[in-house]
N, C-alpha and C positions, 0 to 999 in steps of 0.2 A: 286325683288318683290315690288310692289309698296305700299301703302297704302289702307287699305281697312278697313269696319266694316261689322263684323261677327256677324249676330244675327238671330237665328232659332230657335223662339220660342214655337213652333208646340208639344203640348202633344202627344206623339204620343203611344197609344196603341196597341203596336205586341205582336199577338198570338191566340191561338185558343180560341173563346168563350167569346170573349173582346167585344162582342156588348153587354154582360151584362152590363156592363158599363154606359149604352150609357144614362138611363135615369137622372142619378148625373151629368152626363155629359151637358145633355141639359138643365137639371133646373137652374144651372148657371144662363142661360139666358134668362129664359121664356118660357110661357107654348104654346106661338104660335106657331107653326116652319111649315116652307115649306120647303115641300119633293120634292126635284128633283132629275129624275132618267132617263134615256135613255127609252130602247126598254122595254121588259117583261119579260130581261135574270133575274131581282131580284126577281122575285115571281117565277120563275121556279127553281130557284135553294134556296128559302126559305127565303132570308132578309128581303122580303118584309113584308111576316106573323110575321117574328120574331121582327120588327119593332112597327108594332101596338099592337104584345101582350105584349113589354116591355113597351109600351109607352101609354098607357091607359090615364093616367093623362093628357095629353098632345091635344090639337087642332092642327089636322095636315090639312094643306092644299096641295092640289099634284099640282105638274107639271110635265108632264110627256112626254116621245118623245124628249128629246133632240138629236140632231144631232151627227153624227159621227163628223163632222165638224161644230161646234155648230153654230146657225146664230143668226142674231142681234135682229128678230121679236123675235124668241125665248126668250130672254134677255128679252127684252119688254115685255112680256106675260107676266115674271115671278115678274119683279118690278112692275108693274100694281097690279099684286095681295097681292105683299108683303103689298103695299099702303093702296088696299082695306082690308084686312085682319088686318093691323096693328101687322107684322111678326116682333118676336122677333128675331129669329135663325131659319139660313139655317141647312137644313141638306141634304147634297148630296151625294148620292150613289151611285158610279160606276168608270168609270175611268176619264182619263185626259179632257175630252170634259165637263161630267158632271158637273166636279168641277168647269172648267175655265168656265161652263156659269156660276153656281153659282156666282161667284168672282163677276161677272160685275153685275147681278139680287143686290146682295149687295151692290153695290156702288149705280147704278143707281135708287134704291131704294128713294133716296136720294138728288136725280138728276131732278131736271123739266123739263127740256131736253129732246132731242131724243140720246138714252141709247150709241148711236154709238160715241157719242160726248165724251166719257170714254175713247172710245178705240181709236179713233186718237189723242185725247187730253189727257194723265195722271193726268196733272195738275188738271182739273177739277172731281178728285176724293178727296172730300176733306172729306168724312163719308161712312160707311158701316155695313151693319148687319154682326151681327158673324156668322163664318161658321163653322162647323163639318162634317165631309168627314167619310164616310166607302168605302176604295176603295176596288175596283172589278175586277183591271188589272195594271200590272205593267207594265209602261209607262213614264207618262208624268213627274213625280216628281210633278204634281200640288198638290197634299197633302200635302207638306211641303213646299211652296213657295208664291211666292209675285205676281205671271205671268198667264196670262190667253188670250187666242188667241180666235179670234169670226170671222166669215165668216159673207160678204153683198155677197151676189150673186148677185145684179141684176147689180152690178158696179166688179163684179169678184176681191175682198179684201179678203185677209186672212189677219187680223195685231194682234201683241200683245201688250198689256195693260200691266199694271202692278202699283203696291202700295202697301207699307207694310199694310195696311187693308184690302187686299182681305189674306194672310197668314192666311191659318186657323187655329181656336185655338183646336181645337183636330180632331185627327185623329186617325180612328181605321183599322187595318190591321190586317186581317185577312187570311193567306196562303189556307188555305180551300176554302173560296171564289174563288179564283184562277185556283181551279180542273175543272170546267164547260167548262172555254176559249175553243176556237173553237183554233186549231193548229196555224191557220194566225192569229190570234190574241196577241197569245205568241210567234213567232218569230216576226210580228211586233212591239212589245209591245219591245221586247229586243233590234229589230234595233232601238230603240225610243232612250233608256235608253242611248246605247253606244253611239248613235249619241250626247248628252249630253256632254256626258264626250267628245268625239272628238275634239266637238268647243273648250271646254277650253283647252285639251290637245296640239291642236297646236294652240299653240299662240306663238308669238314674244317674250314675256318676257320666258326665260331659266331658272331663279334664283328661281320658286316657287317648289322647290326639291320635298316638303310635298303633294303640292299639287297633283304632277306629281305622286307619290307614290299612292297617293288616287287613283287617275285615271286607275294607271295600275292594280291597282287590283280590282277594280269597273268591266273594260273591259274582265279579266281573270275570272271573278267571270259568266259575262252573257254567254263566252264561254264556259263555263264548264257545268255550270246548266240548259241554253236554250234546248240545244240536250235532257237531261233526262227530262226535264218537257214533252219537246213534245212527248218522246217514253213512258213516265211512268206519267200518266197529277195526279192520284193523289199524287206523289211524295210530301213530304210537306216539306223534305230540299230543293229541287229545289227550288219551289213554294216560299219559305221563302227568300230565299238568292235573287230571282231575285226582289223576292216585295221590300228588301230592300235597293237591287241596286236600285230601281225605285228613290226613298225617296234620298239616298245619291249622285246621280247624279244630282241634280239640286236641293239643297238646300242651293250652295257656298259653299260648300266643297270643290271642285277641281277649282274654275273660282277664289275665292277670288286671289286678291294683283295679275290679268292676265289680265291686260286690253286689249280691241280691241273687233270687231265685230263678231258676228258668219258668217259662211259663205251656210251651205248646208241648216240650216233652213230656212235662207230667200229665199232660188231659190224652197226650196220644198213646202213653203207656196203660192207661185203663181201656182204651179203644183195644188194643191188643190183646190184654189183657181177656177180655170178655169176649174177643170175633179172633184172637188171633192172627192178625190181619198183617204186612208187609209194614214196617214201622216207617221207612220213608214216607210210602203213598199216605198213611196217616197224617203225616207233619204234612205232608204238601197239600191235601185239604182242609187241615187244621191254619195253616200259618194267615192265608188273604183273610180270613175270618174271622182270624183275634185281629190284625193291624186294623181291619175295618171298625171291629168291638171298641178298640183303646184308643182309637185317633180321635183328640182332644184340643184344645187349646195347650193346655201341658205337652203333648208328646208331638203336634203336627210340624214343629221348625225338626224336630228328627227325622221326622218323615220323608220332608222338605231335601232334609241333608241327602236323605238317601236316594231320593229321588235324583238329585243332581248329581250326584258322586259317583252312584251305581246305573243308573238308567240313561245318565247324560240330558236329561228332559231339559229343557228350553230356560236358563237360566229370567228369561225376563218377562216369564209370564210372572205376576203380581200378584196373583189370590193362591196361597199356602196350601188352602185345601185343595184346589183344582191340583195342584203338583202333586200333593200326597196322596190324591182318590187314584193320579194317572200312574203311578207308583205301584200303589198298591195293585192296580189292574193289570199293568205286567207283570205282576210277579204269578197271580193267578194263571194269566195267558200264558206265558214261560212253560209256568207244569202242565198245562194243560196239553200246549205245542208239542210240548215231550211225551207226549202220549199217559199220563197220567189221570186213572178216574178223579175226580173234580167235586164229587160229591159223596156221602156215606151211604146213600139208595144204591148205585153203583154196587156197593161192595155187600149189598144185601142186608145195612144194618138200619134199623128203624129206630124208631123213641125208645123202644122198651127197658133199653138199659142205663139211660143218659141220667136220670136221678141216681142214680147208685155209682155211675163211672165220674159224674159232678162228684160226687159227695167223698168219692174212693180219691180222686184228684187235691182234693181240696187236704183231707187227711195225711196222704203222704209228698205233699208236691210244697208247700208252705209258700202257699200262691197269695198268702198275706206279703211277704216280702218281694213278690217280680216286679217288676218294670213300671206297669201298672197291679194294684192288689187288687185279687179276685178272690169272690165270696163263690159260693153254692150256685147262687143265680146266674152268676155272670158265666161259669161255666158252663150251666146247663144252657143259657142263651147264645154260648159260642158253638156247641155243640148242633142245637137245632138249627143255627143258619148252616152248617154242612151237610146236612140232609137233604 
């Protein structure tokens, strides 16, 4: 296990009726706040009302329409107005998109710049307005985190940012929120989560025992509760345990003291990037695809591990690969069970772009350092088996 610093300092508010909260919460930091929020799922399902009737006191300015795949104008709109407005505190409500524009509206805030200059350059994040999150979908783990991803479409860029100033300082969870999701949303939301814990899970360094522990039961926690959320949506243990997988899979929980690159986020961020496409459903036909690409004599006793740890598979079958192949086929079946396309035909996308999203992959993803290293080839060859 290597060295690392551990610090997650995110108030985090779970349970029912916690947006009471919210206005001790914001006075903290001022009575200005900009609301950013997606589509008009939060006024249909009530946060929206409950928002402005706890927050009276308060001058709210909106921004509203964020992307599923948030983009950089977007960003720009929002620090334009925090400028004109003179915004004390974000408040952003919904899921991993909403938040991670937040993050960057806060830094570039700040920024004289064109806002994109955040997110290829971190460095140049050196101030940020506070943020407060009520999520709306378990996902991204951006409620408790440093990280936030922004799409340029007219140059076909997904990248992530990142700086301990964009970590928000409180966060309200709420399982109830969660009852609306549309089905694809919550088996997305889940291949989001597990795909999380994966990167860290296979990593090179073997010695983070603790961590490894987290993970298997982070991954056992979304197979269990994904299926009943989607057969029973207002279920509130499900709802509860997967919103908190969202939160513990990507706030260094399981990656601390496990260096190296991730590998399926960066090939699924130029899938987006190019089609736009639901960033979970990517990773969940990206993921059986590389473990199938990278299973080896080096990485199959991982496999192995995972098979038994997370799947429970038959401890005393003898042949390695047989337990890794049956491994790997539930994890497909899993997304698939969850009602998730399984293939890139599905989502309408063909070869055409796979040299340029290998090659875009390979440039910002530094897939020489993952788990297993990936060149150009091996990505365009992970790629065409999900077609």
């Amino acid at each position: 296990m290597e060295n690392y610093q551990f610090h997650a300092p995110t108030k985090m508010l779970f349970g029912k009726g916690q947006i009471q909260q919210l206005p001790n919460e914001l006075k903290e930091f001022g009575k200005k706040v900009l609301l950013v929020y997606g589509g008009g799922s939060i006024k249909r399902n009530g946060i929206y009302d409950a928002i402005y009737q706890l927050c009276q006191e308060f001058e709210i300015i909106e921004l509203s329409g964020v992307e599923p795949n948030p983009r950089i104008e977007t960003v720009q709109k929002g620090a334009n107005l925090c400028k004109e407005h003179h915004i004390d505190v974000i408040l952003a409500v919904g899921g991993g998109s909403t938040i991670d524009c937040a993050k960057v509206i806060a830094g570039a805030t700040f920024y004289d710049g064109d806002a994109w200059d955040l997110v290829v350059d971190k460095t140049k994040i050196t101030k940020a307005l506070p943020i407060i999150t009520i999520l709306t979908l378990a996902a991204t783990g951006s409620e408790m985190n440093k990280n936030a991803v922004i799409s340029r479409l007219d140059t076909n860029e997904k990248l992530g940012t990142a700086s301990p100033l964009f970590i928000p300082k409180v966060s309200i969870l709420d399982p109830t929120y969660l009852y609306t999701l549309p089905a694809i949303q919550t088996a997305a939301g889940t291949a989001d989560i597990m795909s999380h814990v994966f990167e860290n899970y296979f990593k090179k360094d073997q010695t983070a025992f603790v961590q490894d522990k987290f993970a298997e039961g982070l991954l056992q926690t979304c197979i269990h509760y994904c299926p009943i959320a989607l057969k029973e949506p207002n279920n509130y243990e499900a709802r509860a345990n997967l919103m908190w997988a969202s939160s513990m899979a990507l706030n260094g929980l399981t990656g601390s003291g496990k260096a190296g690159a991730w590998t399926c986020h960066a090939i699924e961020h130029e899938l987006s990037a190019y089609y736009d496409i639901t960033h979970g459903v990517g990773l969940a036909i990206l993921t059986p695809r590389w473990m199938r690409y990278i299973l080896s004599d080096q990485t199959v006793d991982k496999f192995v591990e995972y098979g038994l740890n997370v799947w429970h598979l038959s401890p005393h079958e003898k042949d390695k690969y047989k337990i890794a192949h049956m491994a790997i086929d539930k994890t497909e079946n899993f997304f698939k069970e969850c009602g998730i396309p399984m293939t890139l035909k599905e989502l309408n996308i063909d070869e055409k772009h796979i040299t340029d999203m290998a090659k875009a992959a390979i440039t910002h993803g530094q897939l020489d350092q993952a788990y297993v290293a990936l060149n150009q080839e091996d990505v365009e060859n992970i790629l065409k088996a999900c077609l």
